[in-house]
KOLDOMI-934201 format. One record per residue (C-alpha): residue number from 0; residue in one letter; x, y, z. Coordinates in steps of 0.02 Angstrom, whole numbers, plus 50000, padded with zeros to 5 digits. Example, Ala and Ser with C-alpha at 12.3 -4.5 7.8 and 13.67 -1.06 7.14 Angstrom:
{num:0 | residu:a | u:50615 | v:49775 | w:50390};
{num:1 | residu:s | u:50684 | v:49947 | w:50357};
end
This chain:
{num:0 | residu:x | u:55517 | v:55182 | w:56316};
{num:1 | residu:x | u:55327 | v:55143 | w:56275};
{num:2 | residu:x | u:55276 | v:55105 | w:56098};
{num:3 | residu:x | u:55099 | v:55148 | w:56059};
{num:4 | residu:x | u:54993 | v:55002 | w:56033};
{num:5 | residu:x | u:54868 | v:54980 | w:55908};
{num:6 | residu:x | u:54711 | v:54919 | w:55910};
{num:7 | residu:x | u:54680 | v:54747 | w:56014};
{num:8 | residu:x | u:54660 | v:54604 | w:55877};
{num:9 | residu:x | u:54704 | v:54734 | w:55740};
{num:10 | residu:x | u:54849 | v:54774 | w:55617};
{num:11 | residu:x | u:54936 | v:54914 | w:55637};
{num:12 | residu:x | u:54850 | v:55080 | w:55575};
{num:13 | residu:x | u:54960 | v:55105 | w:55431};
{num:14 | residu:x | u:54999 | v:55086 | w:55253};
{num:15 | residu:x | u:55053 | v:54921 | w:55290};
{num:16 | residu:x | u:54868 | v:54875 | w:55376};
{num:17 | residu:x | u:54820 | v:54728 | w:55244};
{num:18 | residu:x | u:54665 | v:54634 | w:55241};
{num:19 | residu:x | u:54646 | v:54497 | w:55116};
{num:20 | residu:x | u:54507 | v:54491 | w:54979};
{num:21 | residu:x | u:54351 | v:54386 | w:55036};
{num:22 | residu:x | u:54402 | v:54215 | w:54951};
{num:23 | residu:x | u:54274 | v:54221 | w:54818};
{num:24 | residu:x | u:54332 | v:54366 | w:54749};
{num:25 | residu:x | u:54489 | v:54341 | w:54689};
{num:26 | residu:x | u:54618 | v:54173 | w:54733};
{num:27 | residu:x | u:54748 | v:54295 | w:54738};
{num:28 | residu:x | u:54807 | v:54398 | w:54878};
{num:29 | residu:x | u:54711 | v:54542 | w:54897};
{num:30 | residu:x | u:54728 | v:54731 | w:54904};
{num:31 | residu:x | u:54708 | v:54819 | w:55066};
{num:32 | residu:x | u:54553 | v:54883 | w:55126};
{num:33 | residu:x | u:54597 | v:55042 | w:55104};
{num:34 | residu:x | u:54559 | v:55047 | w:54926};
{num:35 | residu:x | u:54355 | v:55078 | w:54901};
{num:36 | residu:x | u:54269 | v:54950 | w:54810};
{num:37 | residu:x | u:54291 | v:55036 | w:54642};
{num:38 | residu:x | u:54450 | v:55051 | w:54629};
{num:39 | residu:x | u:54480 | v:54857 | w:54702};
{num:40 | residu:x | u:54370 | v:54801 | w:54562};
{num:41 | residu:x | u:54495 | v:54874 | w:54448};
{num:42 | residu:x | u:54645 | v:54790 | w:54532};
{num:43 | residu:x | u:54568 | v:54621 | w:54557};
{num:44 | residu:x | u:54536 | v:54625 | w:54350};
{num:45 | residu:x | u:54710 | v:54658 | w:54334};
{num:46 | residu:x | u:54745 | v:54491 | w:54421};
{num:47 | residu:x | u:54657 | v:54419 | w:54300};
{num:48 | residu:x | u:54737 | v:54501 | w:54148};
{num:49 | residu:x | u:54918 | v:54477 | w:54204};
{num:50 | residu:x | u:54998 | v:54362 | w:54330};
{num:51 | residu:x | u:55085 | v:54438 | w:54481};
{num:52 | residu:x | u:55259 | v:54437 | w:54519};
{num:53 | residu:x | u:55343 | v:54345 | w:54653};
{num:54 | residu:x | u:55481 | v:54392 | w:54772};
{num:55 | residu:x | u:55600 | v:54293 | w:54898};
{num:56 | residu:x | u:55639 | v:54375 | w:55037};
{num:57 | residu:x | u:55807 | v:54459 | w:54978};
{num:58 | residu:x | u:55794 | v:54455 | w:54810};
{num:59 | residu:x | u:55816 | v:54627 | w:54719};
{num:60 | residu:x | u:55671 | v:54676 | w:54618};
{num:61 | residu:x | u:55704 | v:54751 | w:54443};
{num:62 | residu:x | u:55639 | v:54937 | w:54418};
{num:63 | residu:x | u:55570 | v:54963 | w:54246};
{num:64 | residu:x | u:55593 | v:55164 | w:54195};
{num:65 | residu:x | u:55380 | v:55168 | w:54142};
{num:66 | residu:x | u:55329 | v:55060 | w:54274};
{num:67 | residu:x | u:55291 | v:55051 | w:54447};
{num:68 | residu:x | u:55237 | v:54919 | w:54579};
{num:69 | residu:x | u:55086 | v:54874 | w:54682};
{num:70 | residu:x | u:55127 | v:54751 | w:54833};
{num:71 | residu:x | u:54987 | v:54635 | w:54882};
{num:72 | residu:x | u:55096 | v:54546 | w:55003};
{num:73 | residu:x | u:55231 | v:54569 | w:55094};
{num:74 | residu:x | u:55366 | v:54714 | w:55147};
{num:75 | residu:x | u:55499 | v:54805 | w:55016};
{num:76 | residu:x | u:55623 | v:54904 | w:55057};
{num:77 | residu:x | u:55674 | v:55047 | w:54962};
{num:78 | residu:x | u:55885 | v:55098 | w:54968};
{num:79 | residu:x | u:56019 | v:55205 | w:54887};
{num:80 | residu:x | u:56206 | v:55155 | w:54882};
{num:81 | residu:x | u:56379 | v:55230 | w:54894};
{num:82 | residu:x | u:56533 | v:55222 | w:54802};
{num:83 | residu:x | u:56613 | v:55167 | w:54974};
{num:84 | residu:x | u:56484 | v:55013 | w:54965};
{num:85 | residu:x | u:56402 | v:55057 | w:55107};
{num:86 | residu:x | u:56177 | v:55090 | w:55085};
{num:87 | residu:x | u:56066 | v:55201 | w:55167};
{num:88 | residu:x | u:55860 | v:55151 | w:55185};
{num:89 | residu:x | u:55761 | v:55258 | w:55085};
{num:90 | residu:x | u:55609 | v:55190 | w:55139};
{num:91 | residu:x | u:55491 | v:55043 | w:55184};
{num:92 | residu:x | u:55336 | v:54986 | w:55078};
{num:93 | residu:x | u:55187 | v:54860 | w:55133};
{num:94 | residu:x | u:55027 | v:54795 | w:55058};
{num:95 | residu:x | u:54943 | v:54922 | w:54941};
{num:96 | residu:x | u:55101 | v:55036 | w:54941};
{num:97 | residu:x | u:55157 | v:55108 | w:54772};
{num:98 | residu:x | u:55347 | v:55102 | w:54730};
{num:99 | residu:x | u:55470 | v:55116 | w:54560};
{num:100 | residu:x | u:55599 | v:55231 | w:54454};
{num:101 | residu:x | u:55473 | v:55348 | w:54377};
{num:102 | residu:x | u:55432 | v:55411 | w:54583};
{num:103 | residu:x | u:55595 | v:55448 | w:54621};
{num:104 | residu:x | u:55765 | v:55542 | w:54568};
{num:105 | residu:x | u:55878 | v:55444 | w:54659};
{num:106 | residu:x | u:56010 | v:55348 | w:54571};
{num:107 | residu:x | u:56069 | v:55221 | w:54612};
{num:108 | residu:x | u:55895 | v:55168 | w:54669};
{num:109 | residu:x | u:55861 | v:54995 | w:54734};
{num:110 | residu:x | u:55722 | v:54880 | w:54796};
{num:111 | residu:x | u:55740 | v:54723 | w:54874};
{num:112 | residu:x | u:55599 | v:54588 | w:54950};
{num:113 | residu:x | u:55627 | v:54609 | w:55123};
{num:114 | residu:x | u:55497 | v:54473 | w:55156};
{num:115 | residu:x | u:55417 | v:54367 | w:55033};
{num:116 | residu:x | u:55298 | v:54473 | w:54922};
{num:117 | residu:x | u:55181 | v:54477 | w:54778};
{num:118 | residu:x | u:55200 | v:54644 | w:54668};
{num:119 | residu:x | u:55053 | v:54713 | w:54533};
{num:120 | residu:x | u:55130 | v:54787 | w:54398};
{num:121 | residu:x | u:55066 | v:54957 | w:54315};
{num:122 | residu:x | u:55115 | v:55072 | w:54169};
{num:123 | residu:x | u:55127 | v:55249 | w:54198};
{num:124 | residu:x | u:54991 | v:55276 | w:54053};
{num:125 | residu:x | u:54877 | v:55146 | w:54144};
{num:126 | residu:x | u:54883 | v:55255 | w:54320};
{num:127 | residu:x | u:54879 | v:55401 | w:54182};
{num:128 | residu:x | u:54727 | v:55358 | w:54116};
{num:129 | residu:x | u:54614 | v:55290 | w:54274};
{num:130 | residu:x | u:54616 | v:55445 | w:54389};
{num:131 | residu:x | u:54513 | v:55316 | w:54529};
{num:132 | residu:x | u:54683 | v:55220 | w:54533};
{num:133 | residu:x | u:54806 | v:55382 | w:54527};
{num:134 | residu:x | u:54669 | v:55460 | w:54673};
{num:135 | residu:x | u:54682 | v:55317 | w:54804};
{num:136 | residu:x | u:54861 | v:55266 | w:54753};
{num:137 | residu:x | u:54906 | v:55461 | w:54793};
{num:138 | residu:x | u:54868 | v:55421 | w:54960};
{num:139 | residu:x | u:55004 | v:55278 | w:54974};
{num:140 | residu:x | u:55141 | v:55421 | w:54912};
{num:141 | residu:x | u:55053 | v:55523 | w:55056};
{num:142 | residu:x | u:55108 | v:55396 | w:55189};
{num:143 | residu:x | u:55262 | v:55377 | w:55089};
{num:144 | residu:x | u:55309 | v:55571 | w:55124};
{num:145 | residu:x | u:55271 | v:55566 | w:55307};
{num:146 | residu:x | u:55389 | v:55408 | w:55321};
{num:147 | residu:x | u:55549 | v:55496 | w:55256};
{num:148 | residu:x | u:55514 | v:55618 | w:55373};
{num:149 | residu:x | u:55497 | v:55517 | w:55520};
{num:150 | residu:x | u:55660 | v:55453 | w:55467};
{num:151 | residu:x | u:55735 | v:55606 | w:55423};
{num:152 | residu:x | u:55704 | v:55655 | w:55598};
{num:153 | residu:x | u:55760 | v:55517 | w:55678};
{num:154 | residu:x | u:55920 | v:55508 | w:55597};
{num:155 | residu:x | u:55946 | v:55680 | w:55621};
{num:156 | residu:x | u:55974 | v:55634 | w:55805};
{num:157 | residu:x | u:56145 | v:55643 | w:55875};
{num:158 | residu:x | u:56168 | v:55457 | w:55972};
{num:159 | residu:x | u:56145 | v:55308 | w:55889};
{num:160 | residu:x | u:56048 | v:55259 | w:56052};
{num:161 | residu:x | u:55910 | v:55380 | w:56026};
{num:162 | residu:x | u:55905 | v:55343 | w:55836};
{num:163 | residu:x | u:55882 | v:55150 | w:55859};
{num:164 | residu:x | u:55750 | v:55179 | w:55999};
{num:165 | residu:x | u:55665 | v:55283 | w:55882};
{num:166 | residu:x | u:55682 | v:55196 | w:55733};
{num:167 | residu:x | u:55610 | v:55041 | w:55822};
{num:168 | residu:x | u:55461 | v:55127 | w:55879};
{num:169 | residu:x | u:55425 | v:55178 | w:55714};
{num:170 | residu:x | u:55449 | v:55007 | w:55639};
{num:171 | residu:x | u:55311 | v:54936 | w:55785};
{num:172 | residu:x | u:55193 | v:55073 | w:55714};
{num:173 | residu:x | u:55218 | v:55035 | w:55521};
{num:174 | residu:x | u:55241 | v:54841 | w:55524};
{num:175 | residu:x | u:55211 | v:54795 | w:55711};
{num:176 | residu:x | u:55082 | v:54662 | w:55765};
{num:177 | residu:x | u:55010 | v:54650 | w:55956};
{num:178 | residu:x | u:55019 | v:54498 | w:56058};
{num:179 | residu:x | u:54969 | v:54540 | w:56226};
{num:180 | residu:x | u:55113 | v:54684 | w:56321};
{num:181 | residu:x | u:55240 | v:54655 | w:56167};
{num:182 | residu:x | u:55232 | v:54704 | w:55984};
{num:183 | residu:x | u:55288 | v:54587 | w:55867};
{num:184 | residu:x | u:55378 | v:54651 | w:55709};
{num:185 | residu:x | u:55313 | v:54552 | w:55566};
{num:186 | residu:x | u:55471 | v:54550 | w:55477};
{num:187 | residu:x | u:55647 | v:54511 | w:55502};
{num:188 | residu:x | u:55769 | v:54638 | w:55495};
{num:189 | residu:x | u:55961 | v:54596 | w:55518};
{num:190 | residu:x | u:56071 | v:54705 | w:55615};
{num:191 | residu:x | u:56142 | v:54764 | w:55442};
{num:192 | residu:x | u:55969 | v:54819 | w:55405};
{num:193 | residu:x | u:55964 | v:54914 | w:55549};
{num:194 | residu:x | u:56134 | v:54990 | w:55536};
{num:195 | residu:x | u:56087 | v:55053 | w:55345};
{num:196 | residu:x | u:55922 | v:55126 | w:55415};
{num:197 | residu:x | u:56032 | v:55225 | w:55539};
{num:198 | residu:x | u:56181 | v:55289 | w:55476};
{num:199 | residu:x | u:56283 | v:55181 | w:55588};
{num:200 | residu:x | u:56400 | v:54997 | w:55593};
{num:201 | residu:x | u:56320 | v:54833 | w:55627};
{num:202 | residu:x | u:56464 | v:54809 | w:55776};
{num:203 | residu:x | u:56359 | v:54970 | w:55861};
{num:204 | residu:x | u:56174 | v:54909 | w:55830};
{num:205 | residu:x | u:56221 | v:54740 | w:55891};
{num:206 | residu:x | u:56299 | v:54829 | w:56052};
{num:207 | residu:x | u:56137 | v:54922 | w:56073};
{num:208 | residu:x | u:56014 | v:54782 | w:56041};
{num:209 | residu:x | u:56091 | v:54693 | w:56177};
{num:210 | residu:x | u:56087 | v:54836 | w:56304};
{num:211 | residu:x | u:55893 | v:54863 | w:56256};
{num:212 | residu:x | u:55860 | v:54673 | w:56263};
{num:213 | residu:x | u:55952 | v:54683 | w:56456};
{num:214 | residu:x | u:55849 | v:54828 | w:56508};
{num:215 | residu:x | u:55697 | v:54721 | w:56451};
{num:216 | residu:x | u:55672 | v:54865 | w:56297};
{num:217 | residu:x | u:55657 | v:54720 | w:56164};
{num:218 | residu:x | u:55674 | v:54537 | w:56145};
{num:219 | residu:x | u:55662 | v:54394 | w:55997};
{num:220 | residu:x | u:55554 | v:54268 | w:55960};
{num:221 | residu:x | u:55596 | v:54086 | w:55899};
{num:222 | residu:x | u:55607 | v:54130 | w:55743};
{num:223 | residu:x | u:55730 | v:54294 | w:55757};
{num:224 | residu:x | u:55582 | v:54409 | w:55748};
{num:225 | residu:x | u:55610 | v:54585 | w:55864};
{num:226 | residu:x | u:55486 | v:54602 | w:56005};
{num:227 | residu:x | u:55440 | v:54775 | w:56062};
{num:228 | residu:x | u:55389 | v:54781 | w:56246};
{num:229 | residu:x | u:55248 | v:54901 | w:56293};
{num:230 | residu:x | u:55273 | v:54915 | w:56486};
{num:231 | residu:x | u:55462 | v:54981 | w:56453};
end
C-alpha cells in the first residue's frame, strides 16, 4: 500500500492546505492561500467587525438555518445520525472550507470540532451579495463534492479491509503532513471515528489497525497521532 506523498516541506495539496496571514496583516489566524488577495481583504475585515468563534476539539458546533461557517483553523467533521444511535461521516472540512444547514438537506445534520478550530461566521445575504466571496468559496463546495465521492466509493467496497486502507489513504491526502518515508495525520481520529466513516464496529477497525500496524502499513506517534508509511 503506497500513499502518494505531497510535496517535500509542503502541506498537503488540498482544501485543507492552510497558510497563515503574514503577521501584520491580521493577529488572527488567517485564511488559506487559496483565496486571491481580494477576496482575503474582505475576510480579514470581517475579523475585525466580528470576533471568531472558538471550538474544543469535540465540542458540537451549533448550525444556524441562514448561516454558514468559514474555518480558519482547524478540522470539522460533518455527520448524520440514526434512530439506532449509531452516525455515519458525511464529510471532513479544513482551513478555508465552507460548511452549515442552508448547504445541505440532511437532517439530522451535525458538526463537531474534531480538532481545535476557529470558525468565520457569514449570512447567506452577505455571500449573496459579494459574488468575489460566493466565486472562491464555490470552489471549497467543489472539493467538498469530490470528497463524498471518494467516500462514496470507498464505502461502496465490500471488506472492511479495503475500505479502511482506502479511507486512510485518503485521509493522508486531505489532512496528511510528511516527515521523511511516513505521513503524519494532523489530527486524531479514534477508532469510533473511523468505524462511523466506514460503515463498520470499533471491535473491527481496532482488529484491522493492528494487522496494518504488524505488516508495518501504519503506526502512532507519542501523542496517538496515525502514521502512514510510504514504502508499504
Amino acid at each position: 500500500m503506497t500513499f502518494a506523498r505531497s510535496p517535500a516541506g509542503s502541506a498537503p495539496a488540498s482544501q485543507f492546505a492552510h497558510t497563515p496571514l503574514p503577521p501584520h496583516s491580521s493577529p488572527q489566524p488567517g485564511i488559506s492561500e487559496q483565496y486571491n488577495p481580494e477576496m482575503r481583504l474582505q475576510l480579514e475585515q470581517r475579523y475585525h467587525q466580528q470576533n471568531l468563534q472558538s471550538f474544543e476539539a469535540g465540542q458540537a458546533i451549533n448550525l444556524p438555518d441562514r448561516e454558514v461557517w468559514v474555518v480558519c483553523r482547524g478540522v470539522v467533521t460533518l455527520s448524520t445520525s440514526y434512530d439506532n444511535g449509531e452516525e455515519s461521516l458525511l464529510g471532513l472540512v479544513g482551513p478555508s472550507g465552507i460548511f452549515g444547514s442552508p448547504l445541505s438537506e440532511i437532517y439530522p445534520y451535525h458538526a463537531s470540532a474534531l480538532s481545535a478550530v476557529d470558525l468565520l461566521g457569514l449570512s447567506m445575504a452577505e455571500l449573496e451579495h459579494t459574488p468575489l466571496l460566493c466565486q472562491d468559496l464555490f470552489r471549497s463546495l467543489n472539493h467538498r463534492l469530490q470528497q463524498s465521492e471518494k467516500l462514496l466509493a470507498i464505502v461502496g467496497q465490500r471488506r472492511v479491509e479495503d475500505r479502511l486502507r482506502q479511507f486512510l489513504q485518503l485521509l493522508g491526502q486531505e489532512v496528511g503532513q510528511n516527515q521523511g518515508d511516513q505521513i503524519r495525520l494532523t489530527v486524531r481520529l479514534t477508532h469510533q471515528h473511523l468505524a462511523n466513516a466506514l460503515g463498520t464496529t470499533r471491535v473491527t477497525v481496532t482488529r484491522l489497525l493492528g494487522q496494518l500496524r504488524q505488516e508495518g502499513v501504519l503506526d502512532f506517534d507519542t501523542d496517538r497521532h496515525l502514521l502512514l508509511s510510504l514504502r508499504a
